[in-house]
PQR file with spaces between the fields and no chain letter, atoms N, CA, C, O and H, PARSE charges and radii, in Angstrom:
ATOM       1  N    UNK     1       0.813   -1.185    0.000 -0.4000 1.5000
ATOM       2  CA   UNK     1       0.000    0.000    0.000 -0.0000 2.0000
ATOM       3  C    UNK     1       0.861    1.255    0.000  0.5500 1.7000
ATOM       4  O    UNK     1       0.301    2.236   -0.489 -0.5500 1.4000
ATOM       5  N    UNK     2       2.164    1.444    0.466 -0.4000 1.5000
ATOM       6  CA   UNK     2       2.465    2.416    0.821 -0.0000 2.0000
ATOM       7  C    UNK     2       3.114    2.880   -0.558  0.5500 1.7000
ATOM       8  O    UNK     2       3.222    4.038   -0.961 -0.5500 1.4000
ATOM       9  H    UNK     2       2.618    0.647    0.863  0.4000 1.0000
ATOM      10  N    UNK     3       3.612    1.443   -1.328 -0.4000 1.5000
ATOM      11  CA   UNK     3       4.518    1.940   -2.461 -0.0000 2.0000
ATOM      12  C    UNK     3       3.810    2.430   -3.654  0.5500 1.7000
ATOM      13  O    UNK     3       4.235    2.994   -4.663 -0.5500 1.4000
ATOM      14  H    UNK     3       3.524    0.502   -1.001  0.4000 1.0000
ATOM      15  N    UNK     4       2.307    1.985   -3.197 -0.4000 1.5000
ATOM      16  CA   UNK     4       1.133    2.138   -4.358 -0.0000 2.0000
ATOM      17  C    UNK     4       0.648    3.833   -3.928  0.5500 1.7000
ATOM      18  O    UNK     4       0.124    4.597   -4.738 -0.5500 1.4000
ATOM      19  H    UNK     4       1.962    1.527   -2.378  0.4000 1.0000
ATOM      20  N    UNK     5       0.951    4.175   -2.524 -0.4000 1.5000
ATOM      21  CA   UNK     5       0.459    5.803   -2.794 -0.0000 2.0000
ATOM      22  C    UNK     5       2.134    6.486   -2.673  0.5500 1.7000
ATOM      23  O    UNK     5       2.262    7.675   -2.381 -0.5500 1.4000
ATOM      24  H    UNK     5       1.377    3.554   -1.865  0.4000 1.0000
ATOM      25  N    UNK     6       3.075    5.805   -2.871 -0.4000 1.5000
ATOM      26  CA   UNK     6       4.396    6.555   -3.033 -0.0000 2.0000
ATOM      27  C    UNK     6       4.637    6.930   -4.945  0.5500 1.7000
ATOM      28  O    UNK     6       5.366    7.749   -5.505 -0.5500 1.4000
ATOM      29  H    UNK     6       2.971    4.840   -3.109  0.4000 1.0000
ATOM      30  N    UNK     7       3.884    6.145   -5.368 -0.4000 1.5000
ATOM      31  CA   UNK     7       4.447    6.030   -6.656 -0.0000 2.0000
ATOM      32  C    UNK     7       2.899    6.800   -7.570  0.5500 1.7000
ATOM      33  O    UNK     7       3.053    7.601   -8.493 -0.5500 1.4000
ATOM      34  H    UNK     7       3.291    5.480   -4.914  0.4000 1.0000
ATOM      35  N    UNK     8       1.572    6.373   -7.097 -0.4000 1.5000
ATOM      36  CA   UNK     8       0.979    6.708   -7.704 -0.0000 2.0000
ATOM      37  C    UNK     8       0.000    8.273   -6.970  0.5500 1.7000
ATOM      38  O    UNK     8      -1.043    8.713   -7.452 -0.5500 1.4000
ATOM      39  H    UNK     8       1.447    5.722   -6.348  0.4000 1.0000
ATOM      40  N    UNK     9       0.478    8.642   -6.164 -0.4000 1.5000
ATOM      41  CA   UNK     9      -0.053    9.955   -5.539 -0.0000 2.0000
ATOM      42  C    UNK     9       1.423   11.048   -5.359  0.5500 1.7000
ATOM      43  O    UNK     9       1.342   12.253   -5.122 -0.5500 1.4000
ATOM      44  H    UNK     9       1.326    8.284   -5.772  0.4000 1.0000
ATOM      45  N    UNK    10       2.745   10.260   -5.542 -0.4000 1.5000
ATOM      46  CA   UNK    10       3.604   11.244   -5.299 -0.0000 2.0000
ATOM      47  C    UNK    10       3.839   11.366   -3.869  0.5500 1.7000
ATOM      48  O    UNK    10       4.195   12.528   -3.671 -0.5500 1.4000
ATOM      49  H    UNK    10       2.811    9.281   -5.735  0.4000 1.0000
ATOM      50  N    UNK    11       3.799   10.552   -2.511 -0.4000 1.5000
ATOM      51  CA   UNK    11       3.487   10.697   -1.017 -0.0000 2.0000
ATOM      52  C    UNK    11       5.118   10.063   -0.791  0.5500 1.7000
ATOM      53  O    UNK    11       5.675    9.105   -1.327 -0.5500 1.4000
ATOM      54  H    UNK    11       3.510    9.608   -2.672  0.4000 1.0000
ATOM      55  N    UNK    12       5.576   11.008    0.200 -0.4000 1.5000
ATOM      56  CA   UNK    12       6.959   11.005    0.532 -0.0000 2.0000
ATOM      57  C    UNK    12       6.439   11.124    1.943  0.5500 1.7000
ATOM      58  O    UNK    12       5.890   12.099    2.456 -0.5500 1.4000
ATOM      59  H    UNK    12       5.124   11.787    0.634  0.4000 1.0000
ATOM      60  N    UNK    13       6.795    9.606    2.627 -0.4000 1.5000
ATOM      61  CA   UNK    13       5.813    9.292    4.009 -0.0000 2.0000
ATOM      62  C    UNK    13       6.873    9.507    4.953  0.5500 1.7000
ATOM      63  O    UNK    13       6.624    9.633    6.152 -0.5500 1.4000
ATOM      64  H    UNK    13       7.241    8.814    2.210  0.4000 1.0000
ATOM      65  N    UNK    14       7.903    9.551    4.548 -0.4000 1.5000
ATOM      66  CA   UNK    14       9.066   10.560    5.853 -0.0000 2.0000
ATOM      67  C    UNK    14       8.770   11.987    5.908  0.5500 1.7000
ATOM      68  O    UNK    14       8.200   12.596    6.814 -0.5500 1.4000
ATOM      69  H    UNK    14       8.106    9.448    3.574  0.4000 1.0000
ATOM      70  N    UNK    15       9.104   12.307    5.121 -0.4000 1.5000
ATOM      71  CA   UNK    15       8.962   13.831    5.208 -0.0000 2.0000
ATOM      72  C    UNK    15       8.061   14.799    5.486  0.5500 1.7000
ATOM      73  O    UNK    15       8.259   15.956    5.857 -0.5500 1.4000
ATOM      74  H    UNK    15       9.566   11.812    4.385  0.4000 1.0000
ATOM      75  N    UNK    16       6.630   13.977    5.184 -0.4000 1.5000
ATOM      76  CA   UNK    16       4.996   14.678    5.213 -0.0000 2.0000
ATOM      77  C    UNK    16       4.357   13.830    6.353  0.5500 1.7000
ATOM      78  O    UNK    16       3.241   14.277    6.617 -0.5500 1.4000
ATOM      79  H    UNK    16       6.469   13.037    4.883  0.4000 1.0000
ATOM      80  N    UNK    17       4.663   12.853    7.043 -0.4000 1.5000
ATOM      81  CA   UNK    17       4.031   11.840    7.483 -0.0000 2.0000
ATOM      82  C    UNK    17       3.938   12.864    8.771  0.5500 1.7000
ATOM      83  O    UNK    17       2.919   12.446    9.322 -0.5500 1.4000
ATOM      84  H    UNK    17       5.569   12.490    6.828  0.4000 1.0000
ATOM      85  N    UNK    18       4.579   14.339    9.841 -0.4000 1.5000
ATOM      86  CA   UNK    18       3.844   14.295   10.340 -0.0000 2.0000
ATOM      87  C    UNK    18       2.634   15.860   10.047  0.5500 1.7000
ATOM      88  O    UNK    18       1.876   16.340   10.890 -0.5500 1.4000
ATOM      89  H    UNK    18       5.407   14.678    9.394  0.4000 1.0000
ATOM      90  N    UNK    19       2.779   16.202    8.996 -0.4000 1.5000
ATOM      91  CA   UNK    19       2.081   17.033    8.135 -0.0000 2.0000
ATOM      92  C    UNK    19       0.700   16.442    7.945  0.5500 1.7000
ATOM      93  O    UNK    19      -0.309   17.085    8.234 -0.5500 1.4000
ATOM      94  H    UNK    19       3.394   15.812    8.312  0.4000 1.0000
ATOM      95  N    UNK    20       0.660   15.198    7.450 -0.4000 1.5000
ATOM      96  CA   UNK    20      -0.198   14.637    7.216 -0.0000 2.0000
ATOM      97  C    UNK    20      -1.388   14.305    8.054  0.5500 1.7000
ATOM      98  O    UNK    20      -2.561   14.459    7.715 -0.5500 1.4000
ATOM      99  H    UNK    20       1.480   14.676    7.215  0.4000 1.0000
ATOM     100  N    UNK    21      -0.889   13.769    9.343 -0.4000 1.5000
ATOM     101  CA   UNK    21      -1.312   13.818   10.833 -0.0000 2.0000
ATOM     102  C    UNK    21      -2.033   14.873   11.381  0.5500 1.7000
ATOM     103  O    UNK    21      -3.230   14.713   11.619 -0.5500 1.4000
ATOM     104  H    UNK    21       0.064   13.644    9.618  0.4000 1.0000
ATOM     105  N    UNK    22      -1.548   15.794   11.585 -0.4000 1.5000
ATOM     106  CA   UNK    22      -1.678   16.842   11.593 -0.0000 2.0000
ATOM     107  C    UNK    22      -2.916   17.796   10.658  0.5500 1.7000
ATOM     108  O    UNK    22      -3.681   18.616   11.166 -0.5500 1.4000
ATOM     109  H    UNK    22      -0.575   15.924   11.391  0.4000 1.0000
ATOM     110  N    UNK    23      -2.857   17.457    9.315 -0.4000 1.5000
ATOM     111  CA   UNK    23      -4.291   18.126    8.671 -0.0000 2.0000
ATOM     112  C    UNK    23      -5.492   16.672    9.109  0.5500 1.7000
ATOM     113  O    UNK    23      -6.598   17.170    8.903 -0.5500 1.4000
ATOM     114  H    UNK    23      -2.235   16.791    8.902  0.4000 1.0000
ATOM     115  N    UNK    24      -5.654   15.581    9.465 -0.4000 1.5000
ATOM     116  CA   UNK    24      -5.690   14.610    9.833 -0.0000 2.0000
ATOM     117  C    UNK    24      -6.821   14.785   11.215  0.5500 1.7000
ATOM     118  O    UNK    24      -8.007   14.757   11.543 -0.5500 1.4000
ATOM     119  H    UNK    24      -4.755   15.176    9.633  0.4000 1.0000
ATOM     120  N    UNK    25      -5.547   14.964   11.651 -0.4000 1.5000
ATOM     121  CA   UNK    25      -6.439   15.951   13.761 -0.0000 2.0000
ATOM     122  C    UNK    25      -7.021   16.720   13.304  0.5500 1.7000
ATOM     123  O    UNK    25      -8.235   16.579   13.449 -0.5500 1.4000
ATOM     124  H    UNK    25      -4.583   14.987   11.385  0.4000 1.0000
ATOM     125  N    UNK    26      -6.448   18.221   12.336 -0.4000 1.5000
ATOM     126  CA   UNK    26      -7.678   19.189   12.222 -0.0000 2.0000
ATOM     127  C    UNK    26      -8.624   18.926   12.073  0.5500 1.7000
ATOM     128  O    UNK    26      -9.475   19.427   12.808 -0.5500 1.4000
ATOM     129  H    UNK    26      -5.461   18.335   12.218  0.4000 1.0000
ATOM     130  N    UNK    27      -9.035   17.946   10.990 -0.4000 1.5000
ATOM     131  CA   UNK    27     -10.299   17.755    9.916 -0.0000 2.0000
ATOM     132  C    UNK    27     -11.622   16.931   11.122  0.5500 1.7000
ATOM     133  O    UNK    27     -12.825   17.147   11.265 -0.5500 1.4000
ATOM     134  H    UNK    27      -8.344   17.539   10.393  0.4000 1.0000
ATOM     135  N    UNK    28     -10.483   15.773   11.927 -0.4000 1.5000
ATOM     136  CA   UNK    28     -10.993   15.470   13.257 -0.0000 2.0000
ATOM     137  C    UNK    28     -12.026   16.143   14.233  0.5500 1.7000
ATOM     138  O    UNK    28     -13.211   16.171   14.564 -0.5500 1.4000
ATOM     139  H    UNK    28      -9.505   15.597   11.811  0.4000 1.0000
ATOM     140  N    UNK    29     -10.961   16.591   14.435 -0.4000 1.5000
ATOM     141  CA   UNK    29     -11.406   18.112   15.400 -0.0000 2.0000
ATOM     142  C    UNK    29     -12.415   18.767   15.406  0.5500 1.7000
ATOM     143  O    UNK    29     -13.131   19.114   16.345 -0.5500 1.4000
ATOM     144  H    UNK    29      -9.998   16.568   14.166  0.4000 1.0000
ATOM     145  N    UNK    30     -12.527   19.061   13.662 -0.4000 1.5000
ATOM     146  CA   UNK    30     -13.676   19.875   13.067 -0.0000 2.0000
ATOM     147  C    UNK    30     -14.787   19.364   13.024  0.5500 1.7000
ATOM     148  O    UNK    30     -15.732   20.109   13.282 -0.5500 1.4000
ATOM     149  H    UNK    30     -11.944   18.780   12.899  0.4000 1.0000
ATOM     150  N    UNK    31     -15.088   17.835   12.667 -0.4000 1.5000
ATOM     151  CA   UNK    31     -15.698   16.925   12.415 -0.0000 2.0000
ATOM     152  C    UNK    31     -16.442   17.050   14.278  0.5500 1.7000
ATOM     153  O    UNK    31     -17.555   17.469   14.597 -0.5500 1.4000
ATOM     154  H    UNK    31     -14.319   17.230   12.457  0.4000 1.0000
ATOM     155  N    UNK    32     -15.634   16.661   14.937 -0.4000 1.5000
ATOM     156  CA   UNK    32     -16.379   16.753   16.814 -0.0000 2.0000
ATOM     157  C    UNK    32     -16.799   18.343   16.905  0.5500 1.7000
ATOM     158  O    UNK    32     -17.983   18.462   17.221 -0.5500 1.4000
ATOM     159  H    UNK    32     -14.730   16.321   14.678  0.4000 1.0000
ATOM     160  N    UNK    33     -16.294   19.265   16.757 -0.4000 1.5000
ATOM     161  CA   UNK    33     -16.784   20.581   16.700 -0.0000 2.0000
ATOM     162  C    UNK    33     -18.365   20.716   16.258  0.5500 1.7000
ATOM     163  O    UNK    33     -19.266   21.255   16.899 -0.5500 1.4000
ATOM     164  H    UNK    33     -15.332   19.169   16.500  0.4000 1.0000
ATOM     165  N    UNK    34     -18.425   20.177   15.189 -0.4000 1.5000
ATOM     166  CA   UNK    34     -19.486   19.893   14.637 -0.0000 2.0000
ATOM     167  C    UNK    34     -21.161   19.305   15.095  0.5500 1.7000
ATOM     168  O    UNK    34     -22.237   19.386   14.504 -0.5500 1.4000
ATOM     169  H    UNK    34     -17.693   19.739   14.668  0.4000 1.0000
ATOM     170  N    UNK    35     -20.784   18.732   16.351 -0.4000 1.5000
ATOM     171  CA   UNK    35     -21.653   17.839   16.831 -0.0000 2.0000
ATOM     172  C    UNK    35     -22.330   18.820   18.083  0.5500 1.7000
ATOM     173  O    UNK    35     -21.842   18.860   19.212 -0.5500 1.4000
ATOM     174  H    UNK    35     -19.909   18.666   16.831  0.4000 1.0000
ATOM     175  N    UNK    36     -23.498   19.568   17.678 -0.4000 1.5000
ATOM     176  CA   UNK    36     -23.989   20.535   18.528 -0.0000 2.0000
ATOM     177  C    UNK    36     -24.752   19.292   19.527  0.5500 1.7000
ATOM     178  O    UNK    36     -24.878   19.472   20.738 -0.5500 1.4000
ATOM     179  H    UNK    36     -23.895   19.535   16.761  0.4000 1.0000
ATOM     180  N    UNK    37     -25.103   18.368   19.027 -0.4000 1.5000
ATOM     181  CA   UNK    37     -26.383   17.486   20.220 -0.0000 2.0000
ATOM     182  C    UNK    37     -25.853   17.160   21.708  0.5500 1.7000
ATOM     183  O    UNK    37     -26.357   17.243   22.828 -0.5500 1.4000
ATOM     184  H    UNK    37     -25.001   18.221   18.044  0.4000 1.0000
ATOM     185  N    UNK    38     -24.473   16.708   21.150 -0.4000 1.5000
ATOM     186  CA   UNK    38     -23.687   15.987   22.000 -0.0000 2.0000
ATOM     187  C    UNK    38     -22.943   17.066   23.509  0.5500 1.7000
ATOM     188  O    UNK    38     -21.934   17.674   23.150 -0.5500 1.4000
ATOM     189  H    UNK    38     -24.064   16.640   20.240  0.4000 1.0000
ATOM     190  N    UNK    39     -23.308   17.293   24.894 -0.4000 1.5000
ATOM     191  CA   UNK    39     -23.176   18.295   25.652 -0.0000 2.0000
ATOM     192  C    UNK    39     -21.834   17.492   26.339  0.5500 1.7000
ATOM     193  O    UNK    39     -21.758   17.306   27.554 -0.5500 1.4000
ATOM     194  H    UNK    39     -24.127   16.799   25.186  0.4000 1.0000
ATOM     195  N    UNK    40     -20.993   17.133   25.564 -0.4000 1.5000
ATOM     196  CA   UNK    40     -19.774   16.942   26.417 -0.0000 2.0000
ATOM     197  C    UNK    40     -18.612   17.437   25.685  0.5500 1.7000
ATOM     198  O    UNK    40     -18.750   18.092   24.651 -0.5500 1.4000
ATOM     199  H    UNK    40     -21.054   17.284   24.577  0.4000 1.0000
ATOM     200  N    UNK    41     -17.140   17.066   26.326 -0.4000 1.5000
ATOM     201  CA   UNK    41     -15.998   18.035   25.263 -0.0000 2.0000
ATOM     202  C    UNK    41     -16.052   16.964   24.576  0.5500 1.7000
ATOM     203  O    UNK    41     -16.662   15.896   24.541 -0.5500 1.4000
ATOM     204  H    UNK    41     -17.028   16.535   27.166  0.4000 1.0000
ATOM     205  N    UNK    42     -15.103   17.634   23.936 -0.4000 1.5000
ATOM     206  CA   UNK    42     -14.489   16.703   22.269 -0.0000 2.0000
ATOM     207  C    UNK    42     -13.637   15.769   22.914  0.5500 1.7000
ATOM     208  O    UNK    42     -13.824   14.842   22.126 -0.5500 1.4000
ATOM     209  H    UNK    42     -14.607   18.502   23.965  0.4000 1.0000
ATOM     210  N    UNK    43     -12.803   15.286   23.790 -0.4000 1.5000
ATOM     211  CA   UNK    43     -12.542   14.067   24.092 -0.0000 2.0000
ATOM     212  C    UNK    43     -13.204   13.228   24.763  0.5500 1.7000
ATOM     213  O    UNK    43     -12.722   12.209   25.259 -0.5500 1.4000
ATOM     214  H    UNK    43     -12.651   16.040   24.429  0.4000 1.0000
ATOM     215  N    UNK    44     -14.365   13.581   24.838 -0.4000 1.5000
ATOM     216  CA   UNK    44     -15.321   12.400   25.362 -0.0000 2.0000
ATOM     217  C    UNK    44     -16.384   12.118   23.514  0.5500 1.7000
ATOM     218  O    UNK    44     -16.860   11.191   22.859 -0.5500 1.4000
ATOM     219  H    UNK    44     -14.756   14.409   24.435  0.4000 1.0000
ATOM     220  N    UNK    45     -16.279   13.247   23.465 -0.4000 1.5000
ATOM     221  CA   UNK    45     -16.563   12.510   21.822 -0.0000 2.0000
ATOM     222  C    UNK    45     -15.825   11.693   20.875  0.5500 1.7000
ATOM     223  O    UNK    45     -16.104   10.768   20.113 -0.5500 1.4000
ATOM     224  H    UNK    45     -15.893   14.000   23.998  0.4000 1.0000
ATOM     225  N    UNK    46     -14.499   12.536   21.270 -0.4000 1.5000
ATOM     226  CA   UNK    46     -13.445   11.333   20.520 -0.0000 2.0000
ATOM     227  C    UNK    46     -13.683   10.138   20.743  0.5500 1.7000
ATOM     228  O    UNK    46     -13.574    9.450   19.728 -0.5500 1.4000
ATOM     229  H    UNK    46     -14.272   13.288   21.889  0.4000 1.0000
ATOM     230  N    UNK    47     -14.054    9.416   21.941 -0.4000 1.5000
ATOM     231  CA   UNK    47     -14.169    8.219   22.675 -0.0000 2.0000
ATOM     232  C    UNK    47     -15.714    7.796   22.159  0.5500 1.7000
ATOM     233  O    UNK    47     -15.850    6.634   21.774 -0.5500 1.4000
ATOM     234  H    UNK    47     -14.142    9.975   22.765  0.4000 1.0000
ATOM     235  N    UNK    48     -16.481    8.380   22.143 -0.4000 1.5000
ATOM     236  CA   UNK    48     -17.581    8.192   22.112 -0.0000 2.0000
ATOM     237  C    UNK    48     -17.568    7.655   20.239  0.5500 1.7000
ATOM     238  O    UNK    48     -18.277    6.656   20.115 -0.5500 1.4000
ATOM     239  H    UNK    48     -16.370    9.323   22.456  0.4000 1.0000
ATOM     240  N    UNK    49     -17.179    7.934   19.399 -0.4000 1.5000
ATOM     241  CA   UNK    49     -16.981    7.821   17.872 -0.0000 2.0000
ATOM     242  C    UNK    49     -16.145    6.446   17.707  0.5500 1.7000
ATOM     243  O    UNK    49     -16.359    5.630   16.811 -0.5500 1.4000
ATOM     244  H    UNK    49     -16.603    8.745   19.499  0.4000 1.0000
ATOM     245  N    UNK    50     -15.215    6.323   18.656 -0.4000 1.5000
ATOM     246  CA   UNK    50     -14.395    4.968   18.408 -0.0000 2.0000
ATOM     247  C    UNK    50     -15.350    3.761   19.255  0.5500 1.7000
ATOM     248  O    UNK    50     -14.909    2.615   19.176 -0.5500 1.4000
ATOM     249  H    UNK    50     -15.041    6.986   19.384  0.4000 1.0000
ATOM     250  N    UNK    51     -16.004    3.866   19.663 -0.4000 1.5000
ATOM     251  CA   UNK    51     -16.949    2.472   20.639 -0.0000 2.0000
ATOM     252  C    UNK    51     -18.474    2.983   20.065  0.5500 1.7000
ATOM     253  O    UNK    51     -19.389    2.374   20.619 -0.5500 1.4000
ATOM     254  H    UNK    51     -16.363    4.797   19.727  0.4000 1.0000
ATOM     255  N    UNK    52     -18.901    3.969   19.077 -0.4000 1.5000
ATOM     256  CA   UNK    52     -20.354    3.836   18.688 -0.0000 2.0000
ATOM     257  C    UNK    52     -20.238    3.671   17.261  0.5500 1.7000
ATOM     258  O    UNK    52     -20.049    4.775   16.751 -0.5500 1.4000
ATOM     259  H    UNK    52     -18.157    4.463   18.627  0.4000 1.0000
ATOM     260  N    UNK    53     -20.271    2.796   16.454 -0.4000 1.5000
ATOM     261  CA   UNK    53     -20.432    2.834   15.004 -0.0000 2.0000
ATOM     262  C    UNK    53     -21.292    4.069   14.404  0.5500 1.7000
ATOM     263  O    UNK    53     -21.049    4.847   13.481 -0.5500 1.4000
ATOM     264  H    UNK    53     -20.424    1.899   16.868  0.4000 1.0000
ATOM     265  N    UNK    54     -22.481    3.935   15.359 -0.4000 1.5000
ATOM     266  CA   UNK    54     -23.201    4.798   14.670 -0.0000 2.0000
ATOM     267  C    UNK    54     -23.139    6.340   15.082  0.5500 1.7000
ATOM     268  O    UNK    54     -23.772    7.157   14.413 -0.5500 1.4000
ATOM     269  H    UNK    54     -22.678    3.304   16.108  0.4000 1.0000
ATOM     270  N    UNK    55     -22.660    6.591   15.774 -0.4000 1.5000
ATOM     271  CA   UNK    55     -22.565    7.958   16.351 -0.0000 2.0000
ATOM     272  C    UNK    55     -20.910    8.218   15.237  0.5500 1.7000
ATOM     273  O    UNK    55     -20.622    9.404   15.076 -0.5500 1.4000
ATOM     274  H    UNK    55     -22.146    5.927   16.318  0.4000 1.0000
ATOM     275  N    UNK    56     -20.222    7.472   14.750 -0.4000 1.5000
ATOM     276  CA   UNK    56     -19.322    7.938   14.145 -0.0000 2.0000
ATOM     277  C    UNK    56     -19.853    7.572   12.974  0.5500 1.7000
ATOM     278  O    UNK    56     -18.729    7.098   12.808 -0.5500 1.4000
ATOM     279  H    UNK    56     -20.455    6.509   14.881  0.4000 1.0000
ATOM     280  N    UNK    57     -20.446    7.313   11.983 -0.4000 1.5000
ATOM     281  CA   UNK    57     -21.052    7.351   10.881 -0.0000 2.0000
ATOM     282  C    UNK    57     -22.024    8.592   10.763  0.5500 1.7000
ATOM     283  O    UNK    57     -22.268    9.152    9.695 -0.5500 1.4000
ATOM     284  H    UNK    57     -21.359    7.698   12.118  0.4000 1.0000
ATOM     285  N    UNK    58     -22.503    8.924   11.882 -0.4000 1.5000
ATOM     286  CA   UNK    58     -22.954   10.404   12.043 -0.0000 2.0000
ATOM     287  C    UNK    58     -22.461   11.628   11.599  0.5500 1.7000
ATOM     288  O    UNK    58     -23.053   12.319   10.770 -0.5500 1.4000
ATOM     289  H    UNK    58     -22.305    8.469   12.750  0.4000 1.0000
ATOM     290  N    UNK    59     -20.829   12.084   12.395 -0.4000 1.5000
ATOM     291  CA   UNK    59     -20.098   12.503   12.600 -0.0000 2.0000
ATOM     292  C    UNK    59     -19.828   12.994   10.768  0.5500 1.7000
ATOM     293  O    UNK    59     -19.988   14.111   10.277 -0.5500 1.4000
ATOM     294  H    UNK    59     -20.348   11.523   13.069  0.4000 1.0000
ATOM     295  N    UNK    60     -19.412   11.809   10.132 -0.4000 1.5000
ATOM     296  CA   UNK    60     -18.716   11.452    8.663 -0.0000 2.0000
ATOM     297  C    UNK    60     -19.866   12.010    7.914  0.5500 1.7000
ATOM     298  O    UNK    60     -19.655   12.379    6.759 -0.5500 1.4000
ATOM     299  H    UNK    60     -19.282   10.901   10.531  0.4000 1.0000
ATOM     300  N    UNK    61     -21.502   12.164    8.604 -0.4000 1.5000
ATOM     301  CA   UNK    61     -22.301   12.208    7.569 -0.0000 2.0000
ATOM     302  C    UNK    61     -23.118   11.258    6.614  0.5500 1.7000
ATOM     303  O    UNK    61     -23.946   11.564    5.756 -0.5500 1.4000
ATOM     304  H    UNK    61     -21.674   11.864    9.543  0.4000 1.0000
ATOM     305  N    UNK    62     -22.514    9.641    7.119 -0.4000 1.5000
ATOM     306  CA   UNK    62     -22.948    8.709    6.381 -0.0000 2.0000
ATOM     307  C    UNK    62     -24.811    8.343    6.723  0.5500 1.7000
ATOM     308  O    UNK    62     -25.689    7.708    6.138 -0.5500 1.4000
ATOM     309  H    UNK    62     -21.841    9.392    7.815  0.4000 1.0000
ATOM     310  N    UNK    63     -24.755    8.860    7.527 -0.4000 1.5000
ATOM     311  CA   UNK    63     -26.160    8.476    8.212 -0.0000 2.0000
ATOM     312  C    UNK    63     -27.097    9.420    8.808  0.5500 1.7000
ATOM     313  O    UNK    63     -26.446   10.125    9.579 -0.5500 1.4000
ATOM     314  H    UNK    63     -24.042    9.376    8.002  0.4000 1.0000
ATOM     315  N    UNK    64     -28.474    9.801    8.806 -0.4000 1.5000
ATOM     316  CA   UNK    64     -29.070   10.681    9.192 -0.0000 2.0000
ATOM     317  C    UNK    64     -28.984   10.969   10.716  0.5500 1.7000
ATOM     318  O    UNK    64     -28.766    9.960   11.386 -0.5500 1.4000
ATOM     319  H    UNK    64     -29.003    9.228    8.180  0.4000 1.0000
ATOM     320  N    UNK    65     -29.103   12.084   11.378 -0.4000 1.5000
ATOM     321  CA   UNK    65     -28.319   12.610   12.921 -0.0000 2.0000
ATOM     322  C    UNK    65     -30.018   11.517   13.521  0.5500 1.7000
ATOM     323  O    UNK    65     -30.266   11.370   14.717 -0.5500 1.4000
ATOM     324  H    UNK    65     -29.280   12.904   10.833  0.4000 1.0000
């Protein structure tokens, strides 16, 4: 996989890998920001998205709130 997005996206995974991360958390971040229903911080949402399928299919938009 890695040599398939080194060669066919141009991804230099030393050099950008923690760049990458990083727009990665933002988009994250933004994504829990997002979630007006939910009355707790964003690391209890973080948690809450990795143990609810559906509350993180929410989140992504895949599924109606």
């Amino acid at each position: 996989m890695h040599c398939v997005l080194d060669v066919a996206f141009s991804e230099d995974r030393v050099n950008n890998a923690a760049q990458n991360f990083a727009i990665l958390r933002r988009m994250t971040m933004n994504l829990l920001r997002q979630d007006r229903k939910a009355k707790v911080g964003l690391k209890i949402r973080r948690l809450k998205a990795c143990m609810n399928d559906r509350y993180f299919a929410q989140l992504l938009g895949w599924q109606d709130p």
